[in-house]
N, C-alpha and C positions, 0 to 999 in steps of 0.2 A: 524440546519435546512437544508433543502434539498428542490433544485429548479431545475424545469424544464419545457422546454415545453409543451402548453398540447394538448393531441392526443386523438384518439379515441379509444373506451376499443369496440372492437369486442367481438363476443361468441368464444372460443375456445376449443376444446379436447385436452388433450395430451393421450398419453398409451405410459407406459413403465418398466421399474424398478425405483421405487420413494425410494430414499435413502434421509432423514432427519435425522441426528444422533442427533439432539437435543429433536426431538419428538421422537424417538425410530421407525423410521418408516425404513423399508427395506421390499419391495414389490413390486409385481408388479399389479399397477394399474392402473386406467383411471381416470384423473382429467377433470372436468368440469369449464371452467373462464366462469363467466358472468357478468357484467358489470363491469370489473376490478378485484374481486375478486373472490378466487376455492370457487363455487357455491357449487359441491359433489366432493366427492372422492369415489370410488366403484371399487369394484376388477375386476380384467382384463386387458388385454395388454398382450404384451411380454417382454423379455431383450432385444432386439434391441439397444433400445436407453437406456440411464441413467435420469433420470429428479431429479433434488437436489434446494434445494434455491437457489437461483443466490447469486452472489457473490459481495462482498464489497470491496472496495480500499479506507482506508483510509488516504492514501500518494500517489497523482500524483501530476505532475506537467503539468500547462495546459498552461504557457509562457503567459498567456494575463491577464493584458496589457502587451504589449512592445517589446513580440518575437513572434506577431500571424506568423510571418515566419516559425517556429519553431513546433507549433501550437497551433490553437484556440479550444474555447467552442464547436465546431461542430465537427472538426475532433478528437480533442480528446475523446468527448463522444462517439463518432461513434465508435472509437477502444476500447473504456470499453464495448462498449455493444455487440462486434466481441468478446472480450475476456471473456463473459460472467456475466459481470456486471451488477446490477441494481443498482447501488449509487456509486458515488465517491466524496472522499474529495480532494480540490485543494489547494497546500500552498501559502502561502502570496507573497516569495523571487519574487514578479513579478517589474516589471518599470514602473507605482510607484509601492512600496511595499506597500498591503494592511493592512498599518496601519489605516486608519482612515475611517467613518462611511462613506464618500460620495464613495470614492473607493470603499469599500466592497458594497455601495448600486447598484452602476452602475453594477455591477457584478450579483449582484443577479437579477436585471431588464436583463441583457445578458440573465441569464442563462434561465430565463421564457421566452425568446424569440426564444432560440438555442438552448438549452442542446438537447443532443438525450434521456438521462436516469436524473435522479434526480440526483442534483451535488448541495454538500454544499463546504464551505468555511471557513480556519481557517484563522485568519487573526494575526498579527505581535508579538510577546510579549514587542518589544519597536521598538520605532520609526525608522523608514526608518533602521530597522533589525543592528541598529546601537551598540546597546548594552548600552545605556548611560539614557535613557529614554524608560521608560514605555508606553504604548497605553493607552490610555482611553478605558480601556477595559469593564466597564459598556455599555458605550454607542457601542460599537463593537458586545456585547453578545446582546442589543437591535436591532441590526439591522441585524442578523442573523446570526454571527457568531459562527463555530462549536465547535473552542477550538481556542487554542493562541497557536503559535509557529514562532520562529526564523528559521527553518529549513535554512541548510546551510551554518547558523553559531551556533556557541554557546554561551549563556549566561556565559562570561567569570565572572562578578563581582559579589561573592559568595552574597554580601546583595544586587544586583537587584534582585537575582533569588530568594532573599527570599520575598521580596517586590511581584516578581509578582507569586510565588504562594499563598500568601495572596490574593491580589488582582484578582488572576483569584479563587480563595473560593467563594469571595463575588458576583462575574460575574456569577458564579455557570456554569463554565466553564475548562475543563481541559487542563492543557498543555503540551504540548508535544515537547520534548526535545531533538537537535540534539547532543549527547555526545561528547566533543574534545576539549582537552587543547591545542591550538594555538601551544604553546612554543612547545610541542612537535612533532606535525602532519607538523611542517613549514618545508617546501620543502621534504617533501613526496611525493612520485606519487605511490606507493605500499607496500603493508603491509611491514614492514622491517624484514626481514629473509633472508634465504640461498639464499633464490629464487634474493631477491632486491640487496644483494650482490653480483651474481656471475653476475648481466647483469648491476650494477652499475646504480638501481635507487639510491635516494634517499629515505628513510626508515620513512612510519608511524606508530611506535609501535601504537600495542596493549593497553599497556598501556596509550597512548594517547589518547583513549576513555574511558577506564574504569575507569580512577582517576574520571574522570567527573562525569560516571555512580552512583560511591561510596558520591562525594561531592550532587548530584544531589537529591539521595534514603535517604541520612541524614538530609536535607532540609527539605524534605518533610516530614520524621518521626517527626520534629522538631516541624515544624508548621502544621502536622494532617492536611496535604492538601493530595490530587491526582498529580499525573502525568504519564505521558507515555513516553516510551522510544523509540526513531524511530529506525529505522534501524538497531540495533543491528548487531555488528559483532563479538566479541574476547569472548572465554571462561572465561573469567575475569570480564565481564561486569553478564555474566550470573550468575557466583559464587553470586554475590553482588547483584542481582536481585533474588536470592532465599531466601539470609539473611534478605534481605530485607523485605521481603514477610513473612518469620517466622514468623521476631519481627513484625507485623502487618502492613508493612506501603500498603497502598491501592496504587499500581504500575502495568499498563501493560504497557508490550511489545510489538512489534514487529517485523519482519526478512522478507527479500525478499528473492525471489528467487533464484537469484545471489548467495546468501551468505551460502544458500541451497545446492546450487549442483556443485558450483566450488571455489575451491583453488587459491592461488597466484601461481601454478603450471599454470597456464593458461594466466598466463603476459606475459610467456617463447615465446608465440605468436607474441609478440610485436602489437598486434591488440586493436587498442586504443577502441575497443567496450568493453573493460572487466575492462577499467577504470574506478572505481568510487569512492566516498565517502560516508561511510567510505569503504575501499578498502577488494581487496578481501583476507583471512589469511589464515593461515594454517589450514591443516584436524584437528588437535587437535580442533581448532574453532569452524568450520564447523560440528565437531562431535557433540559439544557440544552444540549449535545453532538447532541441530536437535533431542536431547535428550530434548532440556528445549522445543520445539513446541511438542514434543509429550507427556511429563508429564502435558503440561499445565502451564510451567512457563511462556514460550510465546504464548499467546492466541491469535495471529494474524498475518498471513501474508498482506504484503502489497509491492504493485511490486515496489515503490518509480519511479516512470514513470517520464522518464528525458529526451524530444526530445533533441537534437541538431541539427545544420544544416549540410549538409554533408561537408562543408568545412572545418568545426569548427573540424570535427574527424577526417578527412584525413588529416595529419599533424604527425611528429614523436608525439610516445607514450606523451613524456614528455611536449611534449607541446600542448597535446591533453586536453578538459575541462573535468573534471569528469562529469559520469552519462551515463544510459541507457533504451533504455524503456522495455514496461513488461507487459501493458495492454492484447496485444492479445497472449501472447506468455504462459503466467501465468501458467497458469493451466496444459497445456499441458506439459510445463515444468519440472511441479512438477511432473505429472504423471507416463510421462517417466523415472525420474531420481531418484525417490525416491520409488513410487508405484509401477512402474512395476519390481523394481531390490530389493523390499523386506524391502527396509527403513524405510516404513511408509506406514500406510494402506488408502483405500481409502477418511471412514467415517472421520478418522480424519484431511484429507486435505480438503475434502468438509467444514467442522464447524472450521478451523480455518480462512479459506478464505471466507466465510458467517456470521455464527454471532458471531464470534470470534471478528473480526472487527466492526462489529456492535455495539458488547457490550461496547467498547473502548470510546465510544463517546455517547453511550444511544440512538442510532437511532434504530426504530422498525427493529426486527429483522424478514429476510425474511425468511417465516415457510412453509410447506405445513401443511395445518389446514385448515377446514372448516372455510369461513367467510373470513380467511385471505387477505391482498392484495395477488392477482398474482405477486412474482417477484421468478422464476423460470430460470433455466438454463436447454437446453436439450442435452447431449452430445454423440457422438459417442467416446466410448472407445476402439474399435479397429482401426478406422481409422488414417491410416499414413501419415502425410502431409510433408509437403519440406517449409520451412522458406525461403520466398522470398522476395525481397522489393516490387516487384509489386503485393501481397497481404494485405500489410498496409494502415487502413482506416488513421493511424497517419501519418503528414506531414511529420516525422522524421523516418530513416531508420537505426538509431544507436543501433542495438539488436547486444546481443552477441550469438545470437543464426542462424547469418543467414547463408543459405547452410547446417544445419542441420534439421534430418528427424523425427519430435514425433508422437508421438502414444496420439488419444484422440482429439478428437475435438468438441468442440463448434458448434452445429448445429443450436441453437435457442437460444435465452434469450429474456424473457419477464418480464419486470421492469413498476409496478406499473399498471400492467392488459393490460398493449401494449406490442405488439410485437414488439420489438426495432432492431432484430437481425434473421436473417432467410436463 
């Protein structure tokens, strides 16, 4: 489920080149919104601008409760919908952790008060993200929870995780899975390779996701449930996420940004903004993270948006927190670093950042179709911008992208027939 503020649905035009790659649409036309939904579609416009579905985040993180310093339901919707968003999912890891039905209620009463764009909610796979108990996850999918997840820890004990994908079946709710054996990832701060060796971090194999990945995909073959895998990082995890998928087991993916377009080559920095979990690996990864988003093994990007406070990052690397955000930076990102240098085409970055995402959690997918809701994005692709802090609607300024110049910009996004973004 998906909550927001509600606003007024003006009449709108757009014209431009309308790229839909799920309806086969590439054109340039003139859409008409009237009272929240495209009234007509009829030819005409120019290229100028791009107009595509707006885009989905299935993984941010919103701090509230407990770090709205960090940030709240306003600024953070406010930079999903700079970054071209018409929906975001928020994870549980918050203070309290949204384990139980009064927590996730207060939120969803928030979010109808504040959101700027429609914003649902997964809430815990056991209590206080403890790993030893379950959530009352009937009552959690009653009260509008999107899916179940422990995000930023793992479901270490092989019969909970079978326990609660049984139990998230019956919630008719899917879960999503942060992959990483403890034993191995303990006192990592970057991928372990050449790179962690020669500056003397402390090393998180690869395989310190991927065992989990493989015990994770067998679970679920087991007991014929769903799950989703977050954040993907290691060639390994992907091998295991294709086998998976052969022998039938119902499994999506996802991969940010991050993990897109930079290497553990980029720790060399020492810039605690390129710190995260799971960390950044080698091109061999990287390579393969962007083979499985373009055959379709990974059907979703998602920016996993991680404010911190700027204290908290300025600090040497090693004692820096993992995480980074991604909301407004997203798109353009990918643009520059995959689209415009030949790695990947437009349509398919548009449909895995719209209803790739979408599809992951069963929330309608934003179309251009007559009838449909308005949730549209309208982009300049030739324009070049400079990544500055004092353009962040986010309280948090921890991008590993700042001081750098992309190509592509979010000029508009309109989420659920309002202009959220302009």
């Amino acid at each position: 489920m998906l909550f927001w503020k509600n606003g007024s649905r003006d009449s709108l035009t757009l014209e431009g080149r309308v790229i839909d790659p799920t309806e086969g649409i590439d054109a340039c036309l003139k859409l008409t919104i009237e009272n929240g939904v495209i009234a007509r579609i009829e030819p005409g416009g120019d290229a100028r601008y791009t107009i595509a579905p707006a885009f989905v985040d299935p993984h941010v993180h919103l701090r509230t409760p407990g770090r709205e310093d960090e940030e709240t339901l306003v600024s953070g919707t406010a930079a999903a919908a700079a970054g071209g968003y018409c929906a975001i999912l928020a994870m549980p890891n918050t203070d309290p952790v949204v384990d139980s039905a009064a927590t996730l209620g207060s939120l969803v009463e928030a979010a109808r008060a504040e959101a700027e764009i429609p914003t649902g909610f997964l809430a815990a796979i056991t209590k206080g993200e403890g790993g030893a108990e379950l959530t009352e996850m009937a009552e959690l999918a009653d009260a509008g929870a999107a899916g179940f997840t422990d995000d930023g820890r793992p479901v270490v004990s092989a019969g909970l995780m079978r326990r609660a994908l049984q139990y998230g079946g019956f919630a008719g709710r899917r879960i999503a899975l942060h992959c990483e054996e403890p034993t191995l990832s303990k006192g990592g701060h970057m991928h372990e390779g050449a790179v962690s060796a020669e500056l003397g971090f402390g090393g998180y194999p690869s395989v310190g996701e991927s065992v989990m990945v493989e015990r994770d995909l067998a679970l679920a073959r087991y007991e014929d449930q769903p799950l989703h895998l977050l954040h993907l990082s290691a060639a390994q995890s992907v091998a295991a996420l294709r086998a998976a998928l052969d022998a039938g087991v119902e499994a999506t993916a996802e991969v940010t940004p991050h993990h897109l377009c930079l290497t553990d080559e980029a720790v060399r920095s020492l810039d605690a903004n390129v710190k995260m979990n799971p960390p950044l690996r080698a091109r061999e990864d990287r390579l393969a993270l962007l083979d499985a988003l373009k055959d379709g093994t990974i059907g979703a990007i998602a920016t996993d948006h991680a404010p911190h406070a700027r204290h908290e990052k300025e600090v040497p690397f090693e004692a820096a927190p993992f995480g980074v955000t991604g909301l407004e930076t997203a798109f353009a990102a990918l643009y520059t670093n995959l689209v415009q240098t030949g790695l990947l085409d437009l349509d398919t970055l548009l449909e895995r950042m719209s209803a790739g995402p979408a599809r992951v959690y069963r929330l309608e997918r934003p179309r251009v179709a007559t009838g449909a809701p308005a949730n549209l994005v309208v982009l300049d692709l030739d324009m070049a911008w400079r990544v500055e802090e004092d353009g962040f609607r986010s309280r948090s300024v921890n991008s590993w992208l700042l001081g750098q110049t992309l190509k592509g910009k979010v000029r508009m996004t309109v989420a659920a027939g309002k202009v959220v973004h302009s």
